[in-house]
Structures are given as structure tokens and as C-alpha cells.
C-alpha positions as CSV (number, residue, x, y, z in Angstrom):
1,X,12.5,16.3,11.9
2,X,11.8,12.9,13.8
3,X,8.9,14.4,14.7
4,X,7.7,14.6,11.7
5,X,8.4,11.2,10.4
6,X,6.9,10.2,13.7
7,X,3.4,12.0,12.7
8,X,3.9,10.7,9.3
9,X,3.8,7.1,10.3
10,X,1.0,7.2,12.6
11,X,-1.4,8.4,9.7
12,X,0.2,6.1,7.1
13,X,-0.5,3.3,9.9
14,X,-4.1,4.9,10.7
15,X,-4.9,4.6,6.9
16,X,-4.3,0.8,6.9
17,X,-6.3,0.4,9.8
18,X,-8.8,2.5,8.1
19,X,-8.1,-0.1,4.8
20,X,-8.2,-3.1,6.9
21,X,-12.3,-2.1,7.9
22,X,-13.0,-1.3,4.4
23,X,-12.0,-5.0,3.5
24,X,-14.1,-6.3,6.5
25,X,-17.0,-4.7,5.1
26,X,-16.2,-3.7,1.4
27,X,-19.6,-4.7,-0.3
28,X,-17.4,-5.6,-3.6
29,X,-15.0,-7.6,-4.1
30,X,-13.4,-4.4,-6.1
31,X,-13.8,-2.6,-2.5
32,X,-11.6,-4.9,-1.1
33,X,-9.2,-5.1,-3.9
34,X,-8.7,-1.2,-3.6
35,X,-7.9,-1.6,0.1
36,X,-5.9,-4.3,-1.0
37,X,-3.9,-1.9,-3.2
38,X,-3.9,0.6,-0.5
39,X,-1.6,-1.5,1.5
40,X,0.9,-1.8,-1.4
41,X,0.9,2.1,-1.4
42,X,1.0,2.5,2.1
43,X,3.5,-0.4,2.6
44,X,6.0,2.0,0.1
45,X,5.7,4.9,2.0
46,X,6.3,3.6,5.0
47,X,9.5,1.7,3.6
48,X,10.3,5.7,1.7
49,X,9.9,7.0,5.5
50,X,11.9,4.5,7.2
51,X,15.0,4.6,4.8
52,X,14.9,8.7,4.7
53,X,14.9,8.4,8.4
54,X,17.5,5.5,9.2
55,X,19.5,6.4,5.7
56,X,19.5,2.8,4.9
57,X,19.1,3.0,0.9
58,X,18.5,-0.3,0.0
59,X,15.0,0.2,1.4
60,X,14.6,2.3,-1.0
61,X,14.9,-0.8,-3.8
62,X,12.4,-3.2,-1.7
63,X,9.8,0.0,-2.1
64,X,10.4,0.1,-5.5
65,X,9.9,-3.8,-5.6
66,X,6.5,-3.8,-3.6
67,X,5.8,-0.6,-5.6
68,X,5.8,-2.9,-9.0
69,X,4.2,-6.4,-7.4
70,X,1.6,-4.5,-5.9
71,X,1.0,-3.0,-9.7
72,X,0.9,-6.2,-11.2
73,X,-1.6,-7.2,-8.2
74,X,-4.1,-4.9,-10.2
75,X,-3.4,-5.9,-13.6
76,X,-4.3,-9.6,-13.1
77,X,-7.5,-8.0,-11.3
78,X,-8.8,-6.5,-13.9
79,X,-7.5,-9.4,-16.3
80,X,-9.7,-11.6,-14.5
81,X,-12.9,-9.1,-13.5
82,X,-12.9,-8.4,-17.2
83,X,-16.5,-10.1,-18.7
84,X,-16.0,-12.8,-22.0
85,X,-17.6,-11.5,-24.9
């Protein structure tokens, strides 16, 4: 079972890395806003990983914190990419 959380990891970490060149040359600013938003999402696996694999629970609350901040992230967003008519 370490193994797999092991495996796990690595492509959660290879998909920021992967997210971190899409931000570097993302020709939108809604590119980079996804990648930004992909971090959130990774960032709450990893934490979902880490507490299944140490049993420390209250990671489990600090995911579901970044889950919601990095919600709201998107909401403002589009609040503010939205055109006045």
C-alpha cells in the first residue's frame, strides 16, 4: 500500500509541474487561472493522500479548507472576467 501512495504522489506532483508550464506559457489569462485552480485540486489530494497514509485526520479539514478558498479563487474570477453591459 505505500507503494501505491508513493506512485500516487509522484503523478499528482508531475501534474503541477505539468501546471506550472502551462502558466509560463498559458496564452490567456484564463489558461493560467485554470492551472491556477489545478494547484488547489492537486494541493487537496495530496493533503487526502498524506492524511490516509500518516492517519493524521485533521489534514483531512485543511483539504477541505483549500478545497473551498480555492473555489472562491474562481468565483471572484469569473466576477471580475465578466464584461459590463
Amino acid at each position: 500500500m505505500n507503494t501505491l501512495y508513493w506512485i500516487l504522489s509522484i503523478l499528482l506532483i508531475f501534474s503541477l509541474i505539468v501546471g506550472v508550464i502551462r502558466i509560463v506559457i498559458g496564452p490567456t489569462k484564463a489558461d493560467r487561472m485554470l492551472s491556477a485552480q489545478l494547484f488547489g485540486t492537486v494541493g487537496v489530494a495530496i493533503l487526502l493522500l498524506h492524511s490516509a497514509f500518516t492517519q493524521n485526520w485533521m489534514l483531512l479539514d485543511v483539504a477541505l479548507i483549500l478545497a473551498l478558498l480555492a473555489s472562491i479563487t474562481v468565483i471572484a474570477f469569473v466576477k471580475l472576467g465578466e464584461t459590463k453591459k
